[in-house]
C-alpha positions in Angstrom: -1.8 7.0 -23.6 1.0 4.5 -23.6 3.3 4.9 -21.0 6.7 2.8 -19.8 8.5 2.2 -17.2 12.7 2.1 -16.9 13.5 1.0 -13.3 17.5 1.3 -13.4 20.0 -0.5 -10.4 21.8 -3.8 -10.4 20.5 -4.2 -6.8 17.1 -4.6 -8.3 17.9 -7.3 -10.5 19.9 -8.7 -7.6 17.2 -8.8 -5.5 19.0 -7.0 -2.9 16.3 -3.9 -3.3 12.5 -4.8 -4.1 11.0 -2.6 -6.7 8.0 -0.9 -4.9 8.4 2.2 -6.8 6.8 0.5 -9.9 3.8 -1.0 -8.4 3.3 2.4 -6.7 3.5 4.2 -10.1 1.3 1.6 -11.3 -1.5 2.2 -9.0 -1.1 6.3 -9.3 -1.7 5.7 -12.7 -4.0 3.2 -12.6 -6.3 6.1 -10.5 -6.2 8.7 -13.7 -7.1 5.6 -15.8 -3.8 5.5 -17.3 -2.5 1.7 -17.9 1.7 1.0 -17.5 1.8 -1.0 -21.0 5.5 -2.2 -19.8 8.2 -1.8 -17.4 11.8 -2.6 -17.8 14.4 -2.5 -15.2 18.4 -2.6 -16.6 21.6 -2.7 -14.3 23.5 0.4 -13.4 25.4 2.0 -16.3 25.0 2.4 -20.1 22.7 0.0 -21.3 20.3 2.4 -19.7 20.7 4.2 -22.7 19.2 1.5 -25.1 16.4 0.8 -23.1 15.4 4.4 -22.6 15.6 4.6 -26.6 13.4 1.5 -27.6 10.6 2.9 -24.9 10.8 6.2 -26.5 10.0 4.6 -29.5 6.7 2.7 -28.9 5.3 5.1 -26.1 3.9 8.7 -25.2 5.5 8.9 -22.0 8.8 7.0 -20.5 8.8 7.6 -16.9 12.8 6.9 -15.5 13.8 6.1 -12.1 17.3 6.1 -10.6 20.2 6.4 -12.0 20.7 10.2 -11.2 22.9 10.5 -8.6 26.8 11.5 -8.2 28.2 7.9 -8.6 30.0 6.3 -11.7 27.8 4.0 -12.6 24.6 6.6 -12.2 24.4 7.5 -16.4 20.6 8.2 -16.8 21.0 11.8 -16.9 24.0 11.6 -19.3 22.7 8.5 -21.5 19.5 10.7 -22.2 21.5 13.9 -23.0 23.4 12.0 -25.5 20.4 10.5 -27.1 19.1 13.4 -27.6 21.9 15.0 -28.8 22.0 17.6 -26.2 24.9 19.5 -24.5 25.5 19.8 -20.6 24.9 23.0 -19.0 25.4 24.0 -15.2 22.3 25.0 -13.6 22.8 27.2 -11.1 19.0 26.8 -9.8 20.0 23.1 -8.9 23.6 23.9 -8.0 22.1 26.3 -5.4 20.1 23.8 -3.8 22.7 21.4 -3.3 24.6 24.2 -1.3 21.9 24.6 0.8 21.4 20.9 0.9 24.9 19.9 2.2 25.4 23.5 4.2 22.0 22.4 6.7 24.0 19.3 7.4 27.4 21.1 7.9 29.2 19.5 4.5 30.7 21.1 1.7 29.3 20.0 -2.0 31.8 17.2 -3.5 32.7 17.7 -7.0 30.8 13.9 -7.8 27.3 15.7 -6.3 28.0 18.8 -8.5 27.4 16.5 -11.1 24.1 16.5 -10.6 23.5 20.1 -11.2 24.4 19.7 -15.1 21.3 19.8 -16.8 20.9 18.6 -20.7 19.6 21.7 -22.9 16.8 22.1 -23.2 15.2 19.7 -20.3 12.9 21.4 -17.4 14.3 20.7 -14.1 12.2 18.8 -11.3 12.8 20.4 -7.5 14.1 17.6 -5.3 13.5 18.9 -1.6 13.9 15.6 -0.3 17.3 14.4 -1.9 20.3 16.0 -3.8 19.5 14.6 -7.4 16.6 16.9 -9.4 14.1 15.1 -11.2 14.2 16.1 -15.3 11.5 16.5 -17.8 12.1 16.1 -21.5 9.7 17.3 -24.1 8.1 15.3 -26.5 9.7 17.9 -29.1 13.3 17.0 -28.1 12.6 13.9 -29.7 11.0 15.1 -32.7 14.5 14.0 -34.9 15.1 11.2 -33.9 11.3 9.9 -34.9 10.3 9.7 -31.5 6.9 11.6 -30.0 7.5 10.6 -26.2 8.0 13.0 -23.3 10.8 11.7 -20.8 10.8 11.7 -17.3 14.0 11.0 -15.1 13.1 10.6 -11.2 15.0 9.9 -8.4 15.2 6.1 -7.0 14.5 6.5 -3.6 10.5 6.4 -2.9 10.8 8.9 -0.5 12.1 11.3 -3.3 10.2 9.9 -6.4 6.9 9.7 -5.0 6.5 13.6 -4.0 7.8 14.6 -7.4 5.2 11.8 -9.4 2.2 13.7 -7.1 3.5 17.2 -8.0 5.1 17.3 -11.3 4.4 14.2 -13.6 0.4 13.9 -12.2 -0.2 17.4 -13.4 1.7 17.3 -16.4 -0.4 13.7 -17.5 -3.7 15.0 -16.3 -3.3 17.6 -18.7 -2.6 15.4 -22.0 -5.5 12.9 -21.2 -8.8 13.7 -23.1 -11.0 13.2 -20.7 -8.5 14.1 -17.2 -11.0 16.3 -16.2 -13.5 14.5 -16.1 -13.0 10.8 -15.4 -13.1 9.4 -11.8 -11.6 6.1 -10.3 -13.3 4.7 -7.2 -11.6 2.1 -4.9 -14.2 -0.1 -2.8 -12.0 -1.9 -0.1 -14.0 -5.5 0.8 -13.2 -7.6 3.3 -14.0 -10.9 4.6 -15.3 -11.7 0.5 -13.4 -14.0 -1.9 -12.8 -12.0 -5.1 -14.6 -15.2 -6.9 -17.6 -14.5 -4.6 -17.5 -10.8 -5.6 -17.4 -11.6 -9.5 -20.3 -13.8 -8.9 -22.2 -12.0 -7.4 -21.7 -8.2 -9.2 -19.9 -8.2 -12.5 -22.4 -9.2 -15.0 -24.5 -6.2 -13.7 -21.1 -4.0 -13.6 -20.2 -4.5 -17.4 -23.5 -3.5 -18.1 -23.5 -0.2 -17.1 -22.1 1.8 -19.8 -18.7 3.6 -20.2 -17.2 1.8 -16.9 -13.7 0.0 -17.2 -13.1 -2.4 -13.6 -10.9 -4.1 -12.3 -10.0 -6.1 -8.8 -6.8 -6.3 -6.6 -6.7 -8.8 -3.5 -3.8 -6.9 -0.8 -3.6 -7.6 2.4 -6.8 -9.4 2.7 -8.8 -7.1 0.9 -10.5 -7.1 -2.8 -10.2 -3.9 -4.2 -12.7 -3.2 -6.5 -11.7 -0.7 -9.0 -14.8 1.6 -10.6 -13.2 4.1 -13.0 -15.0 6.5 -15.9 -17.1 9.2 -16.0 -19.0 10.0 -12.4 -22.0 9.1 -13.6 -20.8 5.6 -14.3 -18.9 5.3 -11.5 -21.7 6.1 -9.3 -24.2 3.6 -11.2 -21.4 0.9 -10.4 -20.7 1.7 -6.8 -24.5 1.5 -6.4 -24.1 -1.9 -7.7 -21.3 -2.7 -5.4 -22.6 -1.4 -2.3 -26.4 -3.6 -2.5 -24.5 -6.4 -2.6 -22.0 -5.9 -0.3 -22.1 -2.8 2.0 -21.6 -4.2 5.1 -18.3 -5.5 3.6 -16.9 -2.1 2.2 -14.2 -1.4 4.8 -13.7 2.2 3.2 -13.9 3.9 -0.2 -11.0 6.0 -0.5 -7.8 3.5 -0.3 -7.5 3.6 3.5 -6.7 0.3 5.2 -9.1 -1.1 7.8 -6.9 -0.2 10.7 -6.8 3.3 9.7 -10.6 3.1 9.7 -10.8 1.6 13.0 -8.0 4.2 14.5 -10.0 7.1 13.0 -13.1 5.7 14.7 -11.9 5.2 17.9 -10.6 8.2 17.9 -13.8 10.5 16.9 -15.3 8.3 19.9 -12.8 8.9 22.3 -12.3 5.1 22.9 -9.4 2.8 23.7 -8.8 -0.9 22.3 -6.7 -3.3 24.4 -5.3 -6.8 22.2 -4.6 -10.5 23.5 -3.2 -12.3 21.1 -1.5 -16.0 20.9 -1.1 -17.4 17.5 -0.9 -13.6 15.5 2.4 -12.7 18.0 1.2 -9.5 18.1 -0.1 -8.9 14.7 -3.1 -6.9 15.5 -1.1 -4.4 17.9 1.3 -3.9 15.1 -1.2 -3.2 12.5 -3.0 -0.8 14.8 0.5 0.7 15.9 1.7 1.3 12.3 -1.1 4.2 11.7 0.0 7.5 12.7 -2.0 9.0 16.0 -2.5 5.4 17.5 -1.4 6.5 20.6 -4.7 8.1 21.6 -6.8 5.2 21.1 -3.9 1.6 21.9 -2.7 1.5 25.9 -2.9 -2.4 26.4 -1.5 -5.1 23.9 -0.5 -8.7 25.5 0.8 -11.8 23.6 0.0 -14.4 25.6 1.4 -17.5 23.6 1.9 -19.7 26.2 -1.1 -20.9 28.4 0.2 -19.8 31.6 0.6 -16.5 30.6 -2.9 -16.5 29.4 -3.6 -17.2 33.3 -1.6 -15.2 34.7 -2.4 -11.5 32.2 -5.5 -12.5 31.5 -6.9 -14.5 34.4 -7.7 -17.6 31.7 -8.7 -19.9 34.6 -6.7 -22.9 34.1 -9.8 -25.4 34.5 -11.1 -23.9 31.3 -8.3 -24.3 28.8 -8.0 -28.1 30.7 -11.4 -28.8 29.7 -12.2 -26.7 26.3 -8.6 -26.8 25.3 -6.4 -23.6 24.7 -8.0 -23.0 20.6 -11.7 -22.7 21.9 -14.5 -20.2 21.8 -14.2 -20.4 25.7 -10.6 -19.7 26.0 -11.2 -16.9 23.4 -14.0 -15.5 25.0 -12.1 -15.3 28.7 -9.1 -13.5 27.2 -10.8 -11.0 25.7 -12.9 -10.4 28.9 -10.0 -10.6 30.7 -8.0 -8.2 28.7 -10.9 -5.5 29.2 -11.0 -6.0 32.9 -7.2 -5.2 33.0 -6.4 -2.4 30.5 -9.7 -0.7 31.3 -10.2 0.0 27.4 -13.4 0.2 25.7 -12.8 -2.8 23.6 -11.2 -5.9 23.3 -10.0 -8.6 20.7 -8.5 -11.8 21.8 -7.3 -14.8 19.3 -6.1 -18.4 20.4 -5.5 -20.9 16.8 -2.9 -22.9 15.6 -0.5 -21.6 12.9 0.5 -24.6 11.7 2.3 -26.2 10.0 2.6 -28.5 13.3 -0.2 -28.7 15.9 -3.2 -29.7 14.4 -5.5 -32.5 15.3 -8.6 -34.1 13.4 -11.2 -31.6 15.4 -8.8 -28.5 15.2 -6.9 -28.4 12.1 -4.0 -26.5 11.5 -5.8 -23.3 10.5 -8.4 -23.3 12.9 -8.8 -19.8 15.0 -11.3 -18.5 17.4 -11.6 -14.7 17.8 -13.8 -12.6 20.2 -14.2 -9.0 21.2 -15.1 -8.0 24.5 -16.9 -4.3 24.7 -18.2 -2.4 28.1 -21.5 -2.6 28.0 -21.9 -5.2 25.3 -22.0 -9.0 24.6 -19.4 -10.5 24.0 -18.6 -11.7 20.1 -16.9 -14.7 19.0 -16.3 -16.2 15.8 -14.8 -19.3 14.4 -12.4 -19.1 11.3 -10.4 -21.5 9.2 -7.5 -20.3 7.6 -5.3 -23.0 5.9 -1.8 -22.2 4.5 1.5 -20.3 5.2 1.9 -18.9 8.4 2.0 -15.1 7.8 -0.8 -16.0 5.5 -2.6 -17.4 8.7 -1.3 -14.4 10.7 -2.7 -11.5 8.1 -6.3 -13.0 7.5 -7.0 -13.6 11.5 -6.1 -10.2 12.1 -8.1 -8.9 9.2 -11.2 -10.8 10.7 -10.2 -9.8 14.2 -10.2 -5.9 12.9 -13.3 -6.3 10.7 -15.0 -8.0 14.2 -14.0 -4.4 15.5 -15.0 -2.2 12.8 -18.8 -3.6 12.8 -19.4 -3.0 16.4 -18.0 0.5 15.9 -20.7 1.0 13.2 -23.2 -1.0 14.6 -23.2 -3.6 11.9 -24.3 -7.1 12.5 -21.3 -9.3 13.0 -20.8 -11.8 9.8 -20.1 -15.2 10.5 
């Protein structure tokens, strides 16, 4: 199945608005083993109508975001209609909704949003409960004289808009013309703390070998996702595969983060973490703070960047940064300790490095981090890592290891050094 995408807005090829819509469509997609062969993105205004006309011609299904709404300049709707030859009619279905849209927020429809309720012949409207602007679906058939056998999707720009109606009206609708869409699964193995080299060495011969299973990687935020996709019985011989040779790595195996693991453990544990942080700012305690229900398992979160207020939160004794200096599995080790003793959590993670660019020495390179975690009624772990580079770079991968430090002592997995 050859699908496109057409991403329309001038603030897109401004840069102003960064098009996350089409790497989310991508990886929908990518999950019922359907490849995006191409995406275009044109400005605001008619040229939309060429490039919805030259995708229509090489593909099965053109998928169309933005463009929709009441402005001037927002022509999708109408450039499709006229391609296809097809009047505008009100739709009193859509026109409805836009009453009850406006009349929740105390506003009376303007005759620019009525636009939106005029609906080409012959197209099947989308519901839009989140936004004004319905999504529209055109048949393959409407195409049929103009030599074209591609059904046409127009969806709404915003993601919080687009995305619902992807999930329940374009998913179905593609599930259905796929061959095999009942049968084929996609797997997503989440690894961390591997290099996607190290993974290829170590598992893709054997993967290509198994028969029927397509794969693929994606490094994100630390991770290497390894994508298994085919029929179950493939999928399963591959994940076999992947979990020998790395199982202790798998952070989870149905797309969630690791802090969403680590939130959902704590949590079915009834435990608390507390964070002391000095070169991540704070970058743990966000990550943990950005998954929803946090707040029964985070109390305590300190940022300690300079060394007296590692003394005076933490109770860092001021002989021991003096002597091991403040980067140091010492200083690491007593702020994490420290940071139990205070909140009263369960657990603990500390990290002291140097960010860089500036700072480094020949023994401690910019890069250089040390991490512990501090547990009641544990030892204490501490780790060494060197992560060279960019700054948020540095930032992402200590926290990763910091979290992953977490995650095997909450499944009682050897910590990797």
């Amino acid at each position: 199945m050859r699908v496109e995408l057409v991403n329309t807005g001038t603030e897109l090829l401004l840069g102003d608005t960064i098009n996350t819509n089409a790497a989310w469509i991508g990886q929908r997609l990518a999950a019922l083993g359907i490849q995006v062969t191409r995406q275009t993105i044109v400005p605001d205004g008619a040229v939309i109508r060429v490039a919805i006309a030259e995708a229509a011609q090489r593909s099965d299904v053109v998928l169309v975001s933005g463009g929709l709404g009441p402005t001037n300049d927002d022509l999708t709707r109408e450039s499709t209609a006229e391609l296809l030859s097809l009047p505008m009619e009100l739709n009193e279905g859509v026109l409805g909704h836009l009453n009850e849209y406006f009349s929740k927020r105390g506003k009376p429809v303007s005759e620019a949003t009525k636009r939106q309720a005029m609906v080409p012949r012959g197209a099947q409207v989308m519901p839009n409960p989140f936004g004004t602007a319905p999504g529209l679906y055109f048949p393959a058939a409407l195409g049929e004289m103009l030599g074209w056998n591609a059904h046409i999707f127009l969806l709404p720009g915003p993601p919080r808009e687009l995305k619902p109606m992807i999930k329940n009206e374009v998913e179905p609708k593609l599930r259905e013309w796929l061959p095999d869409g009942g049968s084929r699964r996609v797997l997503y193995l989440k690894v961390t703390g591997v290099g996607e080299s190290d993974i290829v060495e170590a598992v893709e011969k054997r993967l290509e070998c198994v028969p029927g299973l397509d794969l693929g990687y994606c490094i994100r935020g630390g991770d290497v996702d390894v994508r298994l996709a085919g029929a179950q019985s493939s999928v399963d011989a591959g994940a076999a595969i992947v979990r020998e040779a790395f199982g202790d790595c798998i952070t989870s195996e149905d797309r969630r983060i690791i802090e969403e693991v680590i939130v959902q453990f704590l949590t079915e544990r009834g435990e608390w973490l507390a964070t002391a942080e000095s070169c991540t700012g704070g970058t743990i305690a966000n990550r943990i703070t950005d998954v929803s229900g946090s707040s029964r398992v985070f109390g305590h979160g300190w940022v300690t960047y300079a060394n007296e207020a590692k003394q005076q939160h933490l109770g860092v004794p001021a002989a021991l940064i003096e002597k091991h200096g403040v980067v140091s599995e010492e200083v690491a080790r007593a702020m994490a300790e420290g940071a139990l003793k205070n909140s009263g959590a369960d657990h603990a993670l500390s990290v002291t490095g140097i960010a860089g660019p500036t700072g480094g020495t020949p023994e401690k390179p910019v890069g250089t981090v040390w991490i512990a975690l501090a547990s009641k009624n544990a030892e204490t772990w501490t780790m060494k890592r060197f992560s060279p580079g960019a700054r948020d770079r540095f930032k992402l991968l200590t926290s990763q290891a910091a979290l992953d430090m977490l995650r095997r002592r909450l499944c009682g997995i050897a910590l990797r050094q």
